[in-house]
Each structure stands twice: as C-alpha cells, then as structure tokens.
N, C-alpha and C positions, 0 to 999 in steps of 0.2 A: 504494500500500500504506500502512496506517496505522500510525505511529509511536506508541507508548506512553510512559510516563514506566513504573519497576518498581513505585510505589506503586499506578498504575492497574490495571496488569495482578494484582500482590496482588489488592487488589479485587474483582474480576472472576473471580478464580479461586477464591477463599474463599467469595462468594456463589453462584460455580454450585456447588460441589459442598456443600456446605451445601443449597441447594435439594435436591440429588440425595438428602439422605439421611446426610452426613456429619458426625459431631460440631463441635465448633469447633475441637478438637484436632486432631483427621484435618485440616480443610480446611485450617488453619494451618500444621502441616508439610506437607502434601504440596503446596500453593500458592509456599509457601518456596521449595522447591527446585527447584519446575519455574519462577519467576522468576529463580533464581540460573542455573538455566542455560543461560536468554536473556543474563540478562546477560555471561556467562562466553563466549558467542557460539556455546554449544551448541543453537542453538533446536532442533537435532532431538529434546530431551529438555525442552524448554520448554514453553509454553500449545499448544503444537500436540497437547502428548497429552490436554487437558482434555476432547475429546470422546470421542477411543477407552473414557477412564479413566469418565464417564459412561456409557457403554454397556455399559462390562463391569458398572458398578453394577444397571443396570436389567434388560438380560437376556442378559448375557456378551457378550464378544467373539473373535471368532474371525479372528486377524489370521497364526496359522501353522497351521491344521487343528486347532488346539486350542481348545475352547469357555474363552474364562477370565472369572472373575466375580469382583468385588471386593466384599468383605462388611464394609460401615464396620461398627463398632463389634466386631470380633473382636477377642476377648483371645489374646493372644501366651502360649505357654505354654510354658516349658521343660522338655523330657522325658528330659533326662540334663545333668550338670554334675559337675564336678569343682573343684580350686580356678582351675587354669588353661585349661580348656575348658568348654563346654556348647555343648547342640543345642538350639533353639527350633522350635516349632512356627507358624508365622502364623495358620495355619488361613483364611489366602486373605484377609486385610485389606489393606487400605493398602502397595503395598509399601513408599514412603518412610517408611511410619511404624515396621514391622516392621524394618528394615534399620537405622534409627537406631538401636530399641532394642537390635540386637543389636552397634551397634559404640560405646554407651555402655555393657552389658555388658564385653564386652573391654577395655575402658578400664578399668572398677573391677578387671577381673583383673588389668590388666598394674600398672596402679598399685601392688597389693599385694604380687602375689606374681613381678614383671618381666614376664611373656608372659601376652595373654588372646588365646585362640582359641575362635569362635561359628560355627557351621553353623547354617544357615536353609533350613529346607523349606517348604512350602505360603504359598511369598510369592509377590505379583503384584511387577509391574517396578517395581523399586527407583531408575528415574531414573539420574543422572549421578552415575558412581562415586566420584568426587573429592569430594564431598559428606563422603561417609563417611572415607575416609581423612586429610581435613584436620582429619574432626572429634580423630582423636589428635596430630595433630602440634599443638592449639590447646590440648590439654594437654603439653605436650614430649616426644612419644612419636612411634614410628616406626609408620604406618599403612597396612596392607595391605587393599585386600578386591577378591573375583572373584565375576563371580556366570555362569551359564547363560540358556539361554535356547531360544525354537524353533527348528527348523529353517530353516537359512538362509544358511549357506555350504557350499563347496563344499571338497573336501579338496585339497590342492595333487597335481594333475593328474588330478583328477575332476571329474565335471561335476554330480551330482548335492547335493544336500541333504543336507548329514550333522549339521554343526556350526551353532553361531550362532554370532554376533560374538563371543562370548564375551570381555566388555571386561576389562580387569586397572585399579586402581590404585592408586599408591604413591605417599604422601606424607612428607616428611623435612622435619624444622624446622631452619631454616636460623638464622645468629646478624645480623648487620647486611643480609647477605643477603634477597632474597626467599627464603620456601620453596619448597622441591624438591616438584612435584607433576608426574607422570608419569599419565595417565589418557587409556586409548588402547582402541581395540577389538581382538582381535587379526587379524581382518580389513581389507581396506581401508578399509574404513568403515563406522558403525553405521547399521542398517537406516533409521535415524531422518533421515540424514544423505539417506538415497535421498530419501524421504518430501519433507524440507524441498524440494527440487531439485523431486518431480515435484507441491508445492503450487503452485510458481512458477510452472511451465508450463517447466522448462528443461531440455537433454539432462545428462546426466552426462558428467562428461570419461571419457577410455579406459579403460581396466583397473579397473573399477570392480565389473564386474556381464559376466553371461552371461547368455545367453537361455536356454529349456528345452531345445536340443539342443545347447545348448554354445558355439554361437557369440560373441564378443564385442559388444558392445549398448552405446549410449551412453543407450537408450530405459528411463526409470525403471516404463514399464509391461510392460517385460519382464519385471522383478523379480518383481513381484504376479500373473503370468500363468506362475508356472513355473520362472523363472530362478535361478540365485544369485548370491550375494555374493562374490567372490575372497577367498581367504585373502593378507593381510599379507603383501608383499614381493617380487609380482612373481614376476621371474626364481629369485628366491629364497625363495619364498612357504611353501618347505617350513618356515621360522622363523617365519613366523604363524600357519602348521598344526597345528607342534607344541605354542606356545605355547596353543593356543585347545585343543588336547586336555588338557592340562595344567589350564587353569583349567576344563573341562565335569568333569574327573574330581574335582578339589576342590569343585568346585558342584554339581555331581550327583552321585557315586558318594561321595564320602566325608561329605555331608550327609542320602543318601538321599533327596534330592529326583528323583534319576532324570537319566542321562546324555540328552543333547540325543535319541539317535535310538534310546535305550533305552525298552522297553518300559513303565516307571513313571513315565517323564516325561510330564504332560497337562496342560503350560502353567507360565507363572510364570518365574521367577527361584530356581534350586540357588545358594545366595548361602553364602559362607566368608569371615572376615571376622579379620584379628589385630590386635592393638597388642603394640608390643613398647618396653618401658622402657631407657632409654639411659644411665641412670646405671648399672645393671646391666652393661655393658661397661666401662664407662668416662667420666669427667667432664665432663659434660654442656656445661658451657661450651667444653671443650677441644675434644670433636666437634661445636659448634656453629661453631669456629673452623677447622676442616677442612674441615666445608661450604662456610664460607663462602669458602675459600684457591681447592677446586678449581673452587667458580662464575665468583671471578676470571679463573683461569688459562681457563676454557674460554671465556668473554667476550672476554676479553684478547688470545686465538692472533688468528693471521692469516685476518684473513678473503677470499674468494672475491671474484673476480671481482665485481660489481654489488650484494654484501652490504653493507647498514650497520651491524648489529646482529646479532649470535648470541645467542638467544636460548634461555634454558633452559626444561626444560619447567616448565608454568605461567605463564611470562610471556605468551604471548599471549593467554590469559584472560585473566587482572589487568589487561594493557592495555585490552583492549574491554571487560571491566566497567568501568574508567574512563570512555571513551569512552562507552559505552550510558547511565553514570549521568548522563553529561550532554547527549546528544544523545537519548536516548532510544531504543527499543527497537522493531522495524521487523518485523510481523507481515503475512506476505501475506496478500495478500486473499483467496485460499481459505481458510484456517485461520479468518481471523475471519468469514467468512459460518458456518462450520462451526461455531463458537464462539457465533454469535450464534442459530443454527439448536436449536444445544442449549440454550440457557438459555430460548428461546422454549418449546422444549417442558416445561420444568421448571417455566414459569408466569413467569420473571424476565424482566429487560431484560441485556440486555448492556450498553447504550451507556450503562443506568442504573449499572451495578453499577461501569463504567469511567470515571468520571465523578472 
C-alpha cells in the first residue's frame, strides 16, 4: 500500500476535483478536510471519498437508494435568521464547504450575542464532524454540531434500516491542557469505517454489522448487500439508539432537511450546528482551569490492568496526526487505483498531481 506525505495527498485532491468542475475554493476546503482526516487516522472520511465525491459531481451517487449530486459552485442561502439562530439553504454544494459556512455563522452569533444556533438543509456529506466543532473552541467557544444521514443502522433490537450513524461532536477548549474533542458516531461505527476495512480486503471484528436477515457478519459485503450497522453499545445499544434518534431529529426534523426514514429525506446531511460563548457563564480563564483540573484527575486515577495511558477524547487523533505528519499517510491500494481511475477519467494524472 502507498504511503503519502498530507502535502501530496493536498495535491492530488485539489487537482482532481478542480479537474471535476470545482472552484479553487471548493477544492481547497473540501481537500482540507478530507487530508485532516487521514491524518487524524479517520481515513474512512479521508481521500477514500474523492471518488464517491467525483461521481456525485458528474452524474450522482447512489450509495443508500438515494441518487445525490454535488453542484460546485452553489450559493448557500439563508432563508430565516434571527440574532441567535438561522436556517441555510446548501442547495446541494460542497458539503464541507456549506457546513463550514454554517458553523462560522454560529460563531459570529455566539461571539455577539453568547449562543449561535445554524440548521443546514440540502447539504451533501459534510466529512469529519470534529472539523466543525474545533472550529469554535479555536475561537474560545464551546462547539456542538450533529448532522443525519441515509439509511443505515438498525434500531436496538431491530434488524432493519431505520437510522444512520448519525455522528455527534463536541469540542471544549481546554487551558494548559489538550482540548476536549468528543466526535463519535452514534452507532458502532461510521459507514466509512466499514468501507476502509472492506478496501483492504479485511473481515470486521464482531458486533459491528448484521447481514439482511439479521444475523451477525464479520463480512463488510454484507453491509452493501442488505445488512446494517449496530446501534452504539452492544448489550446496551439502547444508548446509541436513543442518542442517534436524538441527533436524526435535530438534523432532520428540526432543520427540515427530513428525518433519516422520513418521507422528505432524499440524500445529504440534516446538519444542526451551535457555539456557545463561555464568558457568558462565567470567567473564561477560570473554566479553562476546571478543564484542565478534571483532565488531570481522569489521567491521573488508577489505571487497568495492561493500561499505560488514559487517554481523553481527542488525544488519539492528535497522536496519529503527529505520527502521520511524520511517517506519512498509508492509502490502500484499492482507494488509490480508485483515485487514480478517477482522475484518469477527468483527463489528469494522479501520480502527477501527487508528486
């Protein structure tokens, strides 16, 4: 499998989708983000979706029985606002680019007036949520955003399709501290995660996925043939169930983008998105010193049996984007035949554009 450096794979992803049709804008965020989340060691939201994201450009993609189609150069429209909320329109662009603008919106709300709250309709897949939520903690703000998606999980003791992964994430700016970044699916894992596994050629470990009549599967082509995704937590999976209904109903029913197995949902991301201002509570250095006390203290406890390290959430990204910046970034060889397959047809080189 071929290793990257993040400036190659930059490269390589700015040139194909620029050939595809995309501004320099567009190709520059949306490039952005899906190198940050190789390096963050989310590949399942990394260069693996640059060809899906090419073929919804050229003549849709239909990856959950829903045709969906990316339209570079759509203007984002806002079709209600107040001082501390508004709804945006995508009108089917970019998701990374629409989902930015809606959670630097919410930023200048909370900035002014404490709390900005942004609902997002007619957006395509907005990539790795953590994105969006660090972008408020990078101004000292508390960063929430959820978004929807297609059918794809199963309800806890159901077998069929009802939900998506339906991911949550929360970031909190921490004082001497790493910051606090929580960004999780509320299923066992996002679809993407399958995806990476079945580019490799590898089975998925247990409790992951069911087959179409229910049975448990370790095989990632039972997924795409039928199957779904477990809802979050097992024995207890009723708390990823309810969490994953929780954000379909803030990303679909309260943005009007349309709940995952509702009638008005036909693809994309129902994306809800806040910042919330922390001098507004209370003295911003003082709760940066509370962060950073109860990071200590949960570091600090006694750890387990064969544990070296407790680790909070965020730190194992930070680490491997460490590690990736220096060892570099490690794409199977499906993905980049797949990668090279698409820019072949767009008239470019691959090996040129990663050069």
């Amino acid at each position: 499998m071929p290793v990257f450096t993040a400036k190659q794979l930059k490269n390589l992803s700015v040139g194909v989708f620029k050939a595809a049709g995309a501004s320099d804008y567009e190709a520059e965020v949306v490039s952005q983000h899906l190198v940050n989340a190789n390096l963050a060691g989310h590949d399942s939201h990394g260069v693996i979706r640059i060809s899906p994201y090419v073929s919804m450009i050229k003549v849709g993609y239909k990856p959950y029985g829903y045709v969906s189609k990316i339209v570079p150069g759509a203007q984002i429209e806002i079709v209600n606002e107040t001082e501390t909320t508004a709804l945006m329109d995508g009108h089917w662009g970019f998701g990374q680019v629409i989902a930015g603008k809606a959670m630097e919106l919410a930023i200048e709300k909370a900035k002014r007036h404490g709390v900005g709250a942004v609902g997002v309709f007619h957006c395509n897949h907005i990539g790795r949520l953590g994105e969006y939520s660090m972008m408020a903690v990078k101004e000292d703000l508390i960063g929430l955003a959820v978004c929807n998606s297609g059918r794809l999980v199963a309800p806890f003791g159901g077998i069929e399709r009802v939900l998506s992964t339906n991911p949550i994430a929360v970031a909190i700016p921490a004082g001497k501290e790493r910051d606090f970044l929580l960004d999780m699916a509320t299923s066992v894992h996002a679809e993407g995660k399958v995806r990476v596994w079945q580019s490799r050629g590898e089975k998925l470990p247990d409790g992951w996925i069911i087959d179409k009549e229910g049975a448990p599967s370790n095989d990632p082509e039972d997924l795409y043939a039928g199957g779904a995704i477990l809802p979050m937590g097992g024995d207890v999976g009723y708390k990823g169930f309810g969490l994953a209904m929780i954000v379909d109903i803030l990303g679909g029913a309260l943005t009007g983008h349309g709940c995952t197995s509702g009638k008005e949902y036909i693809g994309g991301n129902g994306t809800f998105m806040m910042a919330i201002r922390i001098d507004c509570f209370m003295d911003l250095d003082k709760f940066k010193e509370r962060v950073d006390e109860l990071v200590r203290n949960v570091k600090n406890s006694r750890k387990a049996r064969g544990v070296d390290e407790i680790l909070i959430p965020g730190e194992p990204e930070e680490n491997t984007r460490e590690e990736r910046l220096k060892k570099g970034i490690l794409v199977s060889d499906k993905t980049w035949e797949e990668i090279k397959e698409t820019a072949k047809g767009l008239g470019v080189s691959a090996e040129e554009l990663a050069k």
